[in-house]
C-alpha positions, 0 to 999 in steps of 0.5 A, spaced: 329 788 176 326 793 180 319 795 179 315 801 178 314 806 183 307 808 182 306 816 182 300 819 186 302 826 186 303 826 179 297 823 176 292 827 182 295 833 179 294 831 172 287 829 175 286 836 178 289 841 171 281 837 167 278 838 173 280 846 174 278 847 165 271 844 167 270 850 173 273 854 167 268 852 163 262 851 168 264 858 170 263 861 163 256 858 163 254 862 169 255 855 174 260 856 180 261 848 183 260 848 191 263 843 195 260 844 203 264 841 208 261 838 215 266 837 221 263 834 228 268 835 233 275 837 234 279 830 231 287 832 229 286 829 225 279 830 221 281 837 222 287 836 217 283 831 211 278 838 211 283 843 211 286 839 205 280 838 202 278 846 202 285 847 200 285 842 193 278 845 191 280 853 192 287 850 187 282 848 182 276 855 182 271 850 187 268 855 192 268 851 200 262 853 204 265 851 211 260 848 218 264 847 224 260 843 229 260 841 236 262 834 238 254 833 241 252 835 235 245 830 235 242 825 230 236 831 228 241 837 228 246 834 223 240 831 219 237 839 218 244 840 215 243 836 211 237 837 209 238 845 208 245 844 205 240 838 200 235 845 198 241 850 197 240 850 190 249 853 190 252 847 193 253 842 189 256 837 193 256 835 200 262 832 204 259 829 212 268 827 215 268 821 216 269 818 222 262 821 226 262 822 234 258 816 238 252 818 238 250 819 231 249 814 226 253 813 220 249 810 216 242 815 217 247 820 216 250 819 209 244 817 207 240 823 208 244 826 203 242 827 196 245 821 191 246 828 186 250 831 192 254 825 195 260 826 193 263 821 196 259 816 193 256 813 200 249 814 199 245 806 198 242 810 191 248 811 188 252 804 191 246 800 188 249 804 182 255 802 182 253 794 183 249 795 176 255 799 172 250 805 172 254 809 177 255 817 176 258 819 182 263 814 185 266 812 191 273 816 191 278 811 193 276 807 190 276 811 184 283 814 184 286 807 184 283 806 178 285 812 174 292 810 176 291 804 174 290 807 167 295 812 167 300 806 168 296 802 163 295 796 167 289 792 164 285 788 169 281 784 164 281 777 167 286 778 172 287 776 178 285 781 183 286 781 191 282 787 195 285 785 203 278 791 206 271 789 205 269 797 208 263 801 204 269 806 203 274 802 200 274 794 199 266 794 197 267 799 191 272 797 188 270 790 188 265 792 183 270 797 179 274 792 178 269 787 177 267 791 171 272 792 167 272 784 166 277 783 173 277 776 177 275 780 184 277 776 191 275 780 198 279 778 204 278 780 211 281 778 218 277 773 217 280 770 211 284 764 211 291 762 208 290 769 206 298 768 204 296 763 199 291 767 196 295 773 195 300 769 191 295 767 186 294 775 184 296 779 179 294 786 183 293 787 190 289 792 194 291 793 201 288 797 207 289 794 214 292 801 217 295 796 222 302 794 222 303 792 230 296 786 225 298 786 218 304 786 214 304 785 207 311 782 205 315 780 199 314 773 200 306 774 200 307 776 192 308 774 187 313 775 181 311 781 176 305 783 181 301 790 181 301 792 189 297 798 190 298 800 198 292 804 201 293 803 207 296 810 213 299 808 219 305 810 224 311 806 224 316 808 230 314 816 229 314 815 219 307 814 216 307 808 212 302 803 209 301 795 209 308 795 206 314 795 206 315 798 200 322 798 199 322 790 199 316 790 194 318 794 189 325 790 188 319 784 187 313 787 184 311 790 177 308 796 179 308 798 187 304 804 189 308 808 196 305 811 202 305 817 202 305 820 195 300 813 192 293 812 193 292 818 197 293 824 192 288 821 188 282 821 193 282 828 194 283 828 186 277 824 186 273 828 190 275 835 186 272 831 180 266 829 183 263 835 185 265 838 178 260 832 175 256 834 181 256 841 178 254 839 171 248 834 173 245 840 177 245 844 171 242 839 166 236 838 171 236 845 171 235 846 164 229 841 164 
């Protein structure tokens, strides 16, 4: 029996009609929600996650303030942005694209940012948060795989779940999500052994390698009935795909996410509903 195609498109836009009410009704309290975007360097590919981004949040009524900088950009130059964008009492969130030139540090970088404003959920405040089950503003990825998880009303309460990545970005908050909500959460990593084995035993997998020439996840690596969430983005002769071939996976699994049109609407989504919490929680604090 085939299983079901997990659709991201649909429930990113689902995501985004709540989150376009919340600016109308921010709006009309005289909050205008403000995303700055920070791009270093000139990367393809960067460029496009940022025009996109910029795009969604003009589709839902959030204002974009954009800074292009150059790629030798310095550690204390993008620190005093981020400082300024901190103090700008009309920006509510503040998007540092990811990955940074060489010579600036990652973790000095987003750190720097203010926990209220960090709307990608990266900063060591609000990922401490999210390990005590307190956080407000979480990482989006993570977060999205969630809402489809909940859109298709898939319980993860005492089931086995699978996280094949272990970055700041994906695997480590999403190991607490799903932690949280009663699930039974193993990491692996390219470290992991008999990880065939290990996935055979999962209710839900979460895969994002983004390296199909080193990592496949096939058919024969799931079990019958299972949820398989691809999160990865890689090229295969020229077509972007994910760590699975999906056509096989889906004759096996319940529920099985596509790449592209799964998990990668959802993070755009997530974003859009950030800075609108974001944006909120800058009007409590102000009304204090």
């Amino acid at each position: 029996m085939v299983g079901t195609k997990i659709d991201g498109v649909l429930v990113s836009n689902i995501v985004k009609e709540r989150v376009k009410k919340a600016v109308e009704e921010l709006r009309s309290q005289g909050i205008q929600p403000c995303l700055a975007t920070v791009l270093i360097g000139d990367d393809p590919a960067s460029a496009t996650y940022v025009r996109n981004k910029q795009k969604a949040c003009a589709d839902v009524g959030i204002k974009t303030k954009d800074h292009k900088l150059e790629r030798t950009l310095t550690q204390i130059e993008i620190n005093t942005l981020i400082d300024k964008l901190n103090a700008d009492i009309e920006v509510h969130g503040i998007l540092v694209q990811l990955p940074l030139p060489q010579q600036l540090d990652e973790f000095e970088t987003t750190s720097r940012i203010s926990p209220l404003k960090d709307v990608d959920g990266l900063t060591p405040h609000n990922a401490g948060l999210l390990s005590m089950k307190k956080a407000v503003l979480k990482a989006c990825t993570p977060s999205g795989i969630m809402e489809l998880l909940d859109h298709y009303r898939i319980d993860v309460n005492g089931k086995n779940a699978v996280i094949i990545n272990r970055s700041n970005l994906l695997g480590k908050p999403l190991y607490h999500l799903l932690l949280e909500r009663d699930a039974t959460v193993t990491t692996c990593h390219s470290k992991t052994k008999n990880l065939k084995e290990i996935c055979r035993q999962a209710d839900i997998i979460i895969t994002g390698v983004g390296d199909r020439a080193k990592f496949t996840l096939t058919e024969d690596m799931i079990k019958e009935g299972a949820v398989v969430i691809d999160v990865a983005t890689a090229r295969l002769n020229g077509k972007l795909v994910g760590d699975c071939d999906f056509d096989s996976i889906i004759q096996k699994a319940a529920f099985a996410s596509p790449v592209p049109g799964g998990v990668g609407p959802m993070t755009i989504a997530m974003l859009l509903k950030n800075t609108v919490t974001a944006a909120s929680m800058s009007a409590r604090f102000a009304r204090r």
